[in-house]
N, CA, C and O atoms as CSV, one atom per row, in Angstrom:
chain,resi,resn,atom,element,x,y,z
A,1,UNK,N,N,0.860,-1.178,0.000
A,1,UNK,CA,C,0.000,0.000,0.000
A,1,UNK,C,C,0.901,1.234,0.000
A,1,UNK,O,O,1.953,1.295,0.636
A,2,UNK,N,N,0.312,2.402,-0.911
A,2,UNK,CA,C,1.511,3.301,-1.087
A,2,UNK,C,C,1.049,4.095,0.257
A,2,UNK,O,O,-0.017,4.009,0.868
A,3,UNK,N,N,2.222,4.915,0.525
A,3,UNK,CA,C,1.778,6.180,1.941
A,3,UNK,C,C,0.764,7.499,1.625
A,3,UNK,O,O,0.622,8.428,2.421
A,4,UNK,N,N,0.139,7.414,0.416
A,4,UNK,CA,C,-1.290,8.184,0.510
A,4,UNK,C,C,-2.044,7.628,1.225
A,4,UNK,O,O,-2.792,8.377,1.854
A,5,UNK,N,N,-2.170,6.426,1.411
A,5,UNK,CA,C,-3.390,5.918,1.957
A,5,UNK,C,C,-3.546,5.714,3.091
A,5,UNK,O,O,-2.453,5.443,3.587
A,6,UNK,N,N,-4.395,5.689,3.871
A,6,UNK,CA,C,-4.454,5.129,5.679
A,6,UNK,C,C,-5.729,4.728,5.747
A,6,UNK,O,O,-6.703,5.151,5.125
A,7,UNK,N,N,-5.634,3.729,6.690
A,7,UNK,CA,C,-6.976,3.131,6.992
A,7,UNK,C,C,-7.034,2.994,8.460
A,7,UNK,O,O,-6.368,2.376,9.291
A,8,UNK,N,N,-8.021,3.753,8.495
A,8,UNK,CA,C,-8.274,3.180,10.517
A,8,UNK,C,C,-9.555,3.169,11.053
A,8,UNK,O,O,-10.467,3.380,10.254
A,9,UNK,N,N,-9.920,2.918,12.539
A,9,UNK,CA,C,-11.121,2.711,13.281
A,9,UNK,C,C,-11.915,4.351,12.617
A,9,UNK,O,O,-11.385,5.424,12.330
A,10,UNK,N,N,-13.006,4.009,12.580
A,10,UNK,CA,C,-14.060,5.347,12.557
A,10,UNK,C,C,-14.652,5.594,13.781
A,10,UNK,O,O,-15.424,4.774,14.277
A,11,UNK,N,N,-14.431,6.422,14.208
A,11,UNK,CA,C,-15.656,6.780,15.551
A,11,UNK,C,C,-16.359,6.748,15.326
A,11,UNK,O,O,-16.658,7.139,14.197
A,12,UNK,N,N,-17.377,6.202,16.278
A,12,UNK,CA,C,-18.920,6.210,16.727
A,12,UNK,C,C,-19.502,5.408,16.237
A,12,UNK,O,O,-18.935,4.404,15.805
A,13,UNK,N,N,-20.840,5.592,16.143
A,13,UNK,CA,C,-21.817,5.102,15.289
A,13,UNK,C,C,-21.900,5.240,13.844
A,13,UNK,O,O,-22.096,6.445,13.682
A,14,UNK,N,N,-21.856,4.619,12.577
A,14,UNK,CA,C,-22.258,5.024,11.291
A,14,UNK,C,C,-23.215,4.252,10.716
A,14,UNK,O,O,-23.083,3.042,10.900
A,15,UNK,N,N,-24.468,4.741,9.845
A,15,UNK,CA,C,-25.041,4.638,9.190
A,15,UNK,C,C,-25.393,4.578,7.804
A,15,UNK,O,O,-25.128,5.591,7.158
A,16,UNK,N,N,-25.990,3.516,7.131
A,16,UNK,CA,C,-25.747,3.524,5.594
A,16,UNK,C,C,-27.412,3.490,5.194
A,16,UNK,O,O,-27.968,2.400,5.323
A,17,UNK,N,N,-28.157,4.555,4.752
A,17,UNK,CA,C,-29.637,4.368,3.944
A,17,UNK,C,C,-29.819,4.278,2.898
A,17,UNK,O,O,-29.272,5.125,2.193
A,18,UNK,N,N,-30.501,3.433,2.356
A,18,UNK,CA,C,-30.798,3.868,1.017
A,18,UNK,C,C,-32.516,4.205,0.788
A,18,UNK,O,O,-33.162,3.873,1.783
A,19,UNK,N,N,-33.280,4.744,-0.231
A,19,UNK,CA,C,-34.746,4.574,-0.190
A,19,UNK,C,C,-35.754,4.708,1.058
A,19,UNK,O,O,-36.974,4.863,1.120
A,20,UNK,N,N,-34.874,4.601,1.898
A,20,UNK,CA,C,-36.032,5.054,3.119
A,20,UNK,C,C,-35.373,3.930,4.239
A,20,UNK,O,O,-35.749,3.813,5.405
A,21,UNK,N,N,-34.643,3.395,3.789
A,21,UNK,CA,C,-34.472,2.066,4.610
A,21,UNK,C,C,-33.290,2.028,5.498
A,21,UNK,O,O,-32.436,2.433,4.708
A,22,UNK,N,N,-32.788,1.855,6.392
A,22,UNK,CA,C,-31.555,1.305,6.945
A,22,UNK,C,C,-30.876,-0.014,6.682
A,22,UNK,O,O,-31.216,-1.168,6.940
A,23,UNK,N,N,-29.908,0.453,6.142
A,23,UNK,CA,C,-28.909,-1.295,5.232
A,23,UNK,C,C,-28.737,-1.384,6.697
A,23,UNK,O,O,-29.459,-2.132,7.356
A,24,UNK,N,N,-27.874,-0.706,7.206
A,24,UNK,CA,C,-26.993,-1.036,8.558
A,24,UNK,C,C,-26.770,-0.464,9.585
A,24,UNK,O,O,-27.561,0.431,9.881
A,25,UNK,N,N,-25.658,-0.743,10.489
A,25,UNK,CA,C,-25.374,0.421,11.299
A,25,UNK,C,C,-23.988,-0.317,11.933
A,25,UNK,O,O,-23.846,-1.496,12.256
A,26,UNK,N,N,-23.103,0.700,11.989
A,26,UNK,CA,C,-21.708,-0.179,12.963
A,26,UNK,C,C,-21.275,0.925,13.722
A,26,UNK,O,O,-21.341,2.133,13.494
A,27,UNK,N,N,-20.768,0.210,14.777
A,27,UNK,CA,C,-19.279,0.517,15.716
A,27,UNK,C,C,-17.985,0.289,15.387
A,27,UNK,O,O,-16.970,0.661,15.976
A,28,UNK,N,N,-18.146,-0.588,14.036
A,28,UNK,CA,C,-16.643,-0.883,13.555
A,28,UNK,C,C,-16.486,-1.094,12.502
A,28,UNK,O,O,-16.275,-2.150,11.906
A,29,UNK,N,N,-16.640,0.606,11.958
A,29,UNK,CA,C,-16.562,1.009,10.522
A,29,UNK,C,C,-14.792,0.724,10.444
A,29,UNK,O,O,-14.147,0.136,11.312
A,30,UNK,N,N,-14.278,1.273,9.253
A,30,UNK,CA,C,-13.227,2.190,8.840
A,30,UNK,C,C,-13.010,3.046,8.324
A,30,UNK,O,O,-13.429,2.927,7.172
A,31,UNK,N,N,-12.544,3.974,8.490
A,31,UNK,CA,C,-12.205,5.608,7.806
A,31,UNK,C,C,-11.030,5.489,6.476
A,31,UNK,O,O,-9.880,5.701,6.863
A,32,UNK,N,N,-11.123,5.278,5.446
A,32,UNK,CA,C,-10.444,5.347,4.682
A,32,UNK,C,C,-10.077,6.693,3.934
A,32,UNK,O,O,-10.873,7.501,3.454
A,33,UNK,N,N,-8.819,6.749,3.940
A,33,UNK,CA,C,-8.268,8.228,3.460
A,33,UNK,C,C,-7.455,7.888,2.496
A,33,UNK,O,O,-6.642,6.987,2.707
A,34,UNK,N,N,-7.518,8.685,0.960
A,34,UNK,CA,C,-6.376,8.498,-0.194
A,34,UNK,C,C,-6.143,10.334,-0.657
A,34,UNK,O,O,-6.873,11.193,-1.151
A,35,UNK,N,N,-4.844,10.286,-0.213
A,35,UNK,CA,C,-4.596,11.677,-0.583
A,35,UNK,C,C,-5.435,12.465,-0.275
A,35,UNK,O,O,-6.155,11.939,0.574
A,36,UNK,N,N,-5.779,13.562,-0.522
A,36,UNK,CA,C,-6.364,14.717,-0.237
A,36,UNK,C,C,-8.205,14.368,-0.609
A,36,UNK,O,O,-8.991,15.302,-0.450
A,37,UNK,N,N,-8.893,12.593,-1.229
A,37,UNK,CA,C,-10.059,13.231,-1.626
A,37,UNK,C,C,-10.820,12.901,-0.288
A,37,UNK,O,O,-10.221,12.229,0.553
A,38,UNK,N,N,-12.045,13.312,-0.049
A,38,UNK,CA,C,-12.945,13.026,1.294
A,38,UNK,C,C,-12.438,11.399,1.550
A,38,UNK,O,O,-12.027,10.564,0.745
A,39,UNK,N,N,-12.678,11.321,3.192
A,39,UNK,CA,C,-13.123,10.089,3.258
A,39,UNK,C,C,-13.968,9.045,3.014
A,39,UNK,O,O,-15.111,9.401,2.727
A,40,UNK,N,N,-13.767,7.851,3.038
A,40,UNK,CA,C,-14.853,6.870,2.613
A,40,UNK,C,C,-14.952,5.661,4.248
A,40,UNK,O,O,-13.995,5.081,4.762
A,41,UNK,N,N,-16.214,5.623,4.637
A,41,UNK,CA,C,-16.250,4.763,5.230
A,41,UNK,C,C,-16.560,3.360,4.923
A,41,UNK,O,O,-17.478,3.152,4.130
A,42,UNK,N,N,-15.876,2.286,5.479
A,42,UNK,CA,C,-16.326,1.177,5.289
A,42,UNK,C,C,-16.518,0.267,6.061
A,42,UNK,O,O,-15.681,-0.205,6.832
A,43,UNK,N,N,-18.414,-0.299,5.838
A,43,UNK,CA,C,-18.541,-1.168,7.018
A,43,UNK,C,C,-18.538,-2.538,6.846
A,43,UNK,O,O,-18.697,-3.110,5.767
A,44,UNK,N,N,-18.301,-3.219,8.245
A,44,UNK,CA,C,-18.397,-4.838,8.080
A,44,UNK,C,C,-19.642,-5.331,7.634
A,44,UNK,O,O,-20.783,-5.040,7.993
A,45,UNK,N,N,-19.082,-6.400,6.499
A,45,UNK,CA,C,-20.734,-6.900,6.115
A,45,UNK,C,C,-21.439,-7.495,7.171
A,45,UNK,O,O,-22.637,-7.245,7.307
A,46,UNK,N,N,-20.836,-8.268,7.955
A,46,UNK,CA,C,-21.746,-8.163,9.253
A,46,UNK,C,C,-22.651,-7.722,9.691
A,46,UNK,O,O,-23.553,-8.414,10.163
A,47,UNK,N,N,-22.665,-6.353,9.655
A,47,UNK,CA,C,-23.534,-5.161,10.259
A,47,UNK,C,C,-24.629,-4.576,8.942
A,47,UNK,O,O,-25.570,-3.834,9.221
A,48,UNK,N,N,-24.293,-5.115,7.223
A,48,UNK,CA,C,-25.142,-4.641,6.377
A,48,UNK,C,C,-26.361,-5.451,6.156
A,48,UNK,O,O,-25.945,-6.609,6.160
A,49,UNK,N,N,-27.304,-5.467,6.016
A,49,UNK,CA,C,-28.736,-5.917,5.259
A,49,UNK,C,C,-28.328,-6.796,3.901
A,49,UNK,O,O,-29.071,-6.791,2.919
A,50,UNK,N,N,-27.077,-7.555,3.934
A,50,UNK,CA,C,-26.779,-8.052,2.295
A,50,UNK,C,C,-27.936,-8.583,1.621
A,50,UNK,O,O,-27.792,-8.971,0.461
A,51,UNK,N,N,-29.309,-8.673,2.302
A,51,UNK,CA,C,-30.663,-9.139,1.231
A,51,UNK,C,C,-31.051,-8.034,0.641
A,51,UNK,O,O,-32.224,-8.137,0.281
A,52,UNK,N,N,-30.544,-6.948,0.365
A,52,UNK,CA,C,-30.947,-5.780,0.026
A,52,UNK,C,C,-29.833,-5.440,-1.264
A,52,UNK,O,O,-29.825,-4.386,-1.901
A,53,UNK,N,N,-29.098,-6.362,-1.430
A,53,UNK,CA,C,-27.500,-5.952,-1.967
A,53,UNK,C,C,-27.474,-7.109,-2.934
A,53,UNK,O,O,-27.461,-8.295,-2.603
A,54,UNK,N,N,-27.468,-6.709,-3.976
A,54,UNK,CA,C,-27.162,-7.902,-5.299
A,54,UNK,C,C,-25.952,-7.852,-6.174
A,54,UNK,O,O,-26.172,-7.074,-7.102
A,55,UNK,N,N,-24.697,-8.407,-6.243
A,55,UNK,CA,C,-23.723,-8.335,-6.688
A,55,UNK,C,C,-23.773,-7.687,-8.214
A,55,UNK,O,O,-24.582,-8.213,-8.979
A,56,UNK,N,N,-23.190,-6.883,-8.582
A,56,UNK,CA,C,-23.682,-6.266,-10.310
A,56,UNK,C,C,-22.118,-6.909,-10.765
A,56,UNK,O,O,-21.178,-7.339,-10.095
A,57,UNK,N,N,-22.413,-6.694,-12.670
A,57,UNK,CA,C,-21.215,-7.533,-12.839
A,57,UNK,C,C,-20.345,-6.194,-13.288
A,57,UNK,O,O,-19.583,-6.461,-14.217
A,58,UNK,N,N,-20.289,-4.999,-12.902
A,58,UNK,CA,C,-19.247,-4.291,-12.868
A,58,UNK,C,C,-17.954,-4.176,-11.454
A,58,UNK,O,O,-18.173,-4.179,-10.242
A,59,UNK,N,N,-16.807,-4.094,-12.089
A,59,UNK,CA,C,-15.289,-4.454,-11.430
A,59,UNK,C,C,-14.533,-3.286,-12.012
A,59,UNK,O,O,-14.708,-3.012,-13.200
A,60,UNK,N,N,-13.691,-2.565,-11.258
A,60,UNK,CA,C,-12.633,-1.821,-11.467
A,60,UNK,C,C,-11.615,-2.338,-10.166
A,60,UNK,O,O,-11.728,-2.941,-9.099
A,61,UNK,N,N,-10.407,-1.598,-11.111
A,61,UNK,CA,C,-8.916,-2.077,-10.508
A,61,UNK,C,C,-8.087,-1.092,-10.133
A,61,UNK,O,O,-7.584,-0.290,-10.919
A,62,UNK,N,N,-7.849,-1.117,-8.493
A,62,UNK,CA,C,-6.726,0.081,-8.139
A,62,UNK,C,C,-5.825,-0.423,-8.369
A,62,UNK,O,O,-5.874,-1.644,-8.216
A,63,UNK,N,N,-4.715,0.076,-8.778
A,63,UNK,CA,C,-3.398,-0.749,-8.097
A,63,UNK,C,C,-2.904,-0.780,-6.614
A,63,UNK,O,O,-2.037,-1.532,-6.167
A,64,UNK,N,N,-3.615,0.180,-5.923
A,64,UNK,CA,C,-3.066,0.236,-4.151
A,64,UNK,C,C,-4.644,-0.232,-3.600
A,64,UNK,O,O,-5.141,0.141,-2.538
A,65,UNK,N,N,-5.170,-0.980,-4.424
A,65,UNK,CA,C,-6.272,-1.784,-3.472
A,65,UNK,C,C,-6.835,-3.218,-3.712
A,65,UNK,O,O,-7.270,-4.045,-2.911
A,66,UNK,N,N,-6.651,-3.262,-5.441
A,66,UNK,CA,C,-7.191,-4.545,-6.034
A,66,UNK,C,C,-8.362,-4.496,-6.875
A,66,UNK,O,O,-8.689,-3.505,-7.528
A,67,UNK,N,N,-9.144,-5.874,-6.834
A,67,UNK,CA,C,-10.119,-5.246,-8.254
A,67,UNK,C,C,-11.432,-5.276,-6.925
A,67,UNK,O,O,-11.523,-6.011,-5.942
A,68,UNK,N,N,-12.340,-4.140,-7.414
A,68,UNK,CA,C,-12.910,-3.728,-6.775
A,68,UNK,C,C,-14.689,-4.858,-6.899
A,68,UNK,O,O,-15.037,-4.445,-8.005
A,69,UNK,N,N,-15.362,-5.456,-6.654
A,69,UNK,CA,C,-16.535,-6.209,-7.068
A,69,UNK,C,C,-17.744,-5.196,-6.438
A,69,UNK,O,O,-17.728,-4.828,-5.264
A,70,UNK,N,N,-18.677,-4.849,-7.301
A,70,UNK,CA,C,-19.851,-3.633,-6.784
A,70,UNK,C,C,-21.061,-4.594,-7.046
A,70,UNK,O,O,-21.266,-5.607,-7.715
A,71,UNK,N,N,-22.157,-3.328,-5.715
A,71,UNK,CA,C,-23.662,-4.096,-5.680
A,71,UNK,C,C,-24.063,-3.212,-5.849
A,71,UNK,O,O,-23.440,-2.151,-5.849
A,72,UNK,N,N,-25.249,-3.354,-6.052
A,72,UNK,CA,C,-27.063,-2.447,-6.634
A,72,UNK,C,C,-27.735,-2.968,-5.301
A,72,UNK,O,O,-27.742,-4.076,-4.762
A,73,UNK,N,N,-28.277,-1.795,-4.986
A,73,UNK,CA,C,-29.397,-2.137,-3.955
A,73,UNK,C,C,-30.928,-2.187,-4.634
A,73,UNK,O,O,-31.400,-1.687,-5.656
A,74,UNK,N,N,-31.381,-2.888,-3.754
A,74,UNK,CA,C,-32.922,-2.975,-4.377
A,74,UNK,C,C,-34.032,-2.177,-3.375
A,74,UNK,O,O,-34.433,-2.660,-2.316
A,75,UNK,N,N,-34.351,-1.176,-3.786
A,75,UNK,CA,C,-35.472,-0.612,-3.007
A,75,UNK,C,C,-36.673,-1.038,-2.850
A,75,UNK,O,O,-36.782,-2.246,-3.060
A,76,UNK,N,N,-38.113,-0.219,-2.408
A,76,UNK,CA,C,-39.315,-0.422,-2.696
A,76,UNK,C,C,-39.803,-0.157,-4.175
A,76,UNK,O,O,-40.702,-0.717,-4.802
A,77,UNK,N,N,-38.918,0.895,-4.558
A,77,UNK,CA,C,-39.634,1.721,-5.951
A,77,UNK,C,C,-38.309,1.597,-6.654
A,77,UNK,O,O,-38.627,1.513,-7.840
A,78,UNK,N,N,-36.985,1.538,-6.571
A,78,UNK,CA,C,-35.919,1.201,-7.991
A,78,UNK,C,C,-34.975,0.933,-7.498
A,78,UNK,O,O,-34.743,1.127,-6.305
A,79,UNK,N,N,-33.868,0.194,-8.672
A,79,UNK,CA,C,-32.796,-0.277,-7.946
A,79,UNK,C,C,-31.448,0.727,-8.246
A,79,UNK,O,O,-31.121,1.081,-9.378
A,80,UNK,N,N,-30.777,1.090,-7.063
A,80,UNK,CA,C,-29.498,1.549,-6.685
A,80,UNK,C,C,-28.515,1.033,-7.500
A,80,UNK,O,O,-27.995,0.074,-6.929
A,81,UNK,N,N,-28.052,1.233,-8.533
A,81,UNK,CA,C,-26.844,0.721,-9.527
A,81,UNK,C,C,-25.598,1.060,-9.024
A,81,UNK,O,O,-25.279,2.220,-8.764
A,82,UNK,N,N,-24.648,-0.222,-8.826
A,82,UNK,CA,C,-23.786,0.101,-8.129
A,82,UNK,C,C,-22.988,1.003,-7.114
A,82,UNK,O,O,-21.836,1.428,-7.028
A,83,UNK,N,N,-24.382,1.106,-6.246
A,83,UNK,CA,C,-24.516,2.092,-4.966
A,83,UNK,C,C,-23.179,1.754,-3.860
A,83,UNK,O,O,-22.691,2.552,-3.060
A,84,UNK,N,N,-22.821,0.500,-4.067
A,84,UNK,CA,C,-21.378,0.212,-2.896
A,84,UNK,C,C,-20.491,-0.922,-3.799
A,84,UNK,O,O,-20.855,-1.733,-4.651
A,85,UNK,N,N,-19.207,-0.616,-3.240
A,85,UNK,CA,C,-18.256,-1.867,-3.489
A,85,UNK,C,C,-17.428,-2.221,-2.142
A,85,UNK,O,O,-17.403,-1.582,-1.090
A,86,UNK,N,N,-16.639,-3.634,-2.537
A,86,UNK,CA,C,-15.549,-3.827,-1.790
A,86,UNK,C,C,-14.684,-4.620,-2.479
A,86,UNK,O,O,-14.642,-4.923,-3.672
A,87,UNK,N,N,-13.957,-4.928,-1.492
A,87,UNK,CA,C,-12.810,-5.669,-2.322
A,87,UNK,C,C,-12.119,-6.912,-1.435
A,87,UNK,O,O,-11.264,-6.975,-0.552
A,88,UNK,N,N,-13.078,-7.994,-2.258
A,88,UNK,CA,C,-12.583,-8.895,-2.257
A,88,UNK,C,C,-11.198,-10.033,-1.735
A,88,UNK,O,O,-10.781,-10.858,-0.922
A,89,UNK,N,N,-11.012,-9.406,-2.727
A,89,UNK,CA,C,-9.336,-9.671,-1.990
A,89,UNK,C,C,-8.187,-8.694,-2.364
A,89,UNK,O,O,-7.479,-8.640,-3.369
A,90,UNK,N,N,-8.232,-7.848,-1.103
A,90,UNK,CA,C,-7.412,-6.400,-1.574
A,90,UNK,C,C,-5.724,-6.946,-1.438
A,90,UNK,O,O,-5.436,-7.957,-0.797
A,91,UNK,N,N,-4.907,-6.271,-2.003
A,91,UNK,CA,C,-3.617,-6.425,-2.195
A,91,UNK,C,C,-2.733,-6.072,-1.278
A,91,UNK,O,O,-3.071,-4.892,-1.179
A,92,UNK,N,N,-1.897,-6.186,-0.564
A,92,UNK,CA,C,-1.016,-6.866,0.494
A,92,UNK,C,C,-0.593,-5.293,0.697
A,92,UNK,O,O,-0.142,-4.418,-0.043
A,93,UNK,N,N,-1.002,-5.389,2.198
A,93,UNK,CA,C,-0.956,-3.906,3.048
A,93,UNK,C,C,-2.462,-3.103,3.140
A,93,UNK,O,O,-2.542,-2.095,3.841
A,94,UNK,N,N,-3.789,-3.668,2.304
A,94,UNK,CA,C,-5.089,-3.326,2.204
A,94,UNK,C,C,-5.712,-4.350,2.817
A,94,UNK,O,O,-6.925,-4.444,2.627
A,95,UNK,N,N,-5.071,-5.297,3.645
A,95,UNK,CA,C,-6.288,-6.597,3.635
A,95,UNK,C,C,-7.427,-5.970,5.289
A,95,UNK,O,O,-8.455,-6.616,5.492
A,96,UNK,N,N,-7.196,-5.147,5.966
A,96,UNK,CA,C,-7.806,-4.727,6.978
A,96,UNK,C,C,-9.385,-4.269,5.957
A,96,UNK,O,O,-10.440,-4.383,6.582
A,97,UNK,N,N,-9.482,-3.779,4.457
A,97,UNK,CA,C,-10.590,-3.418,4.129
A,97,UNK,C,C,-11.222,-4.986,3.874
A,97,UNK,O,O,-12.406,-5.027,3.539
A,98,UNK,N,N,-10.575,-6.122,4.000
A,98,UNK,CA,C,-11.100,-7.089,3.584
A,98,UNK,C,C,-12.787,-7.523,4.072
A,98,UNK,O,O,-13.063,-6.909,5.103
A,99,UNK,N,N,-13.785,-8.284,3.659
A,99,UNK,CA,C,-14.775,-8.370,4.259
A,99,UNK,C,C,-15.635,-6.894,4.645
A,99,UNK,O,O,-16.589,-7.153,5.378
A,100,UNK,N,N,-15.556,-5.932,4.433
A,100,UNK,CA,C,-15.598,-4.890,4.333
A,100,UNK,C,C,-16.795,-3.973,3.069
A,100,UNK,O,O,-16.578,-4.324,1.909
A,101,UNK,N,N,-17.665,-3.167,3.193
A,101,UNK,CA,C,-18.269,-2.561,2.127
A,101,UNK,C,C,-18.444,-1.087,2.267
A,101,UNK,O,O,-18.901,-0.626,3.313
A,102,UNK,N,N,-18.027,-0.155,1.042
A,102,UNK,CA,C,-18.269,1.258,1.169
A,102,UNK,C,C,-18.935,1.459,-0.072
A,102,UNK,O,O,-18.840,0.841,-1.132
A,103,UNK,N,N,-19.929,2.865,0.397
A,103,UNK,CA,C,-20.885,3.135,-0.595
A,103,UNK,C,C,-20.547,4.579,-1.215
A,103,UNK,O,O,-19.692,5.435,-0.985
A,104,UNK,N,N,-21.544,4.456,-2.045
A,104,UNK,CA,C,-21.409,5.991,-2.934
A,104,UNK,C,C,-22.280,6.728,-2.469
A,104,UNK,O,O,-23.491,6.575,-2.625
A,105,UNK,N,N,-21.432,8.087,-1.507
A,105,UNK,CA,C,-22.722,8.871,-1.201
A,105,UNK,C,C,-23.312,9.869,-1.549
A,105,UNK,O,O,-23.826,10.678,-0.776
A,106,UNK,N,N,-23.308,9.929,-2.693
A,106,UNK,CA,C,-24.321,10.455,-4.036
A,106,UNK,C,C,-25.296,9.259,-4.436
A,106,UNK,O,O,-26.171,9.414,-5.288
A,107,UNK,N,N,-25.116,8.229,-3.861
A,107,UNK,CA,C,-26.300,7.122,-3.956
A,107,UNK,C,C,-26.864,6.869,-2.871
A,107,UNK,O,O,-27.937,6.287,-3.032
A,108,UNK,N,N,-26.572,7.076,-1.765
A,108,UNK,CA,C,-26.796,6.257,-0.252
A,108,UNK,C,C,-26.725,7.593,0.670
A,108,UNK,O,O,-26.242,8.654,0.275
A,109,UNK,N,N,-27.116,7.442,1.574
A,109,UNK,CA,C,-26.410,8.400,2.446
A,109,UNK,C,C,-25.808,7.716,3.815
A,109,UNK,O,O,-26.582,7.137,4.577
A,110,UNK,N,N,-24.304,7.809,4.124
A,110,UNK,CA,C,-24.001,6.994,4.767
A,110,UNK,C,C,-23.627,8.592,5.856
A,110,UNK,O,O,-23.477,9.764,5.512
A,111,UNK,N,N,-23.583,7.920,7.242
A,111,UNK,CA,C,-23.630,9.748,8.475
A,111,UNK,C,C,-22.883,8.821,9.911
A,111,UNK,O,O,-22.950,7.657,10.304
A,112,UNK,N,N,-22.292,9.872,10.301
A,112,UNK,CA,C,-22.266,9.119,11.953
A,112,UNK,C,C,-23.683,9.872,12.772
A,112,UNK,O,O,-24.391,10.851,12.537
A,113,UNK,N,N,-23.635,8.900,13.752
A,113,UNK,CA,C,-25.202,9.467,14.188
A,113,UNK,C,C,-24.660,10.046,15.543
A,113,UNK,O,O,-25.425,10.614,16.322
């Protein structure tokens, strides 16, 4: 992992909605930081609604993270197109995001409460 990046505990509580609904909620997000853009949180699937989450067959590839696998959420009224990803099997010095999902929040609204 190059030294733009850091990954660590998120404080508090965070929240991920989509459509009206609550996917989730954790205590043991992560705060992911790359260079200067906002953070991204990411929570344990553990803590997400994955019946709400349908794997789409779009994939992109960092080189300081791996190939990325994205889901569509399914609402009451439409579905969320590749509203979150994670990664699978991230590349050596990323594996703490492993098991792990962050969303797009221009699709979702993810908040600490």
């Amino acid at each position: 992992m190059t030294d733009h990046i850091q990954i660590r505990p998120a404080e508090g509580l965070w929240v991920v909605r989509a459509g009206g609904a609550v996917l989730g909620e954790s205590r043991d997000a992560l705060e992911f930081h790359e260079g200067d853009r906002p953070a991204v949180i990411y929570f344990p699937r553990s803590d997400i609604g994955m019946a709400f989450l349908d794997e789409s067959e779009t994939r992109t590839r960092s080189p300081d993270m791996g190939e990325a696998t994205y889901y569509s959420i399914q609402t009451k009224s439409t579905v969320i197109k590749d509203a979150g990803w994670s990664y699978e099997d991230p590349v050596a010095g990323a594996e703490q995001i492993r098991g792990y999902l962050a969303f797009h929040p221009e699709k979702v609204t993810v908040e600490q409460l």
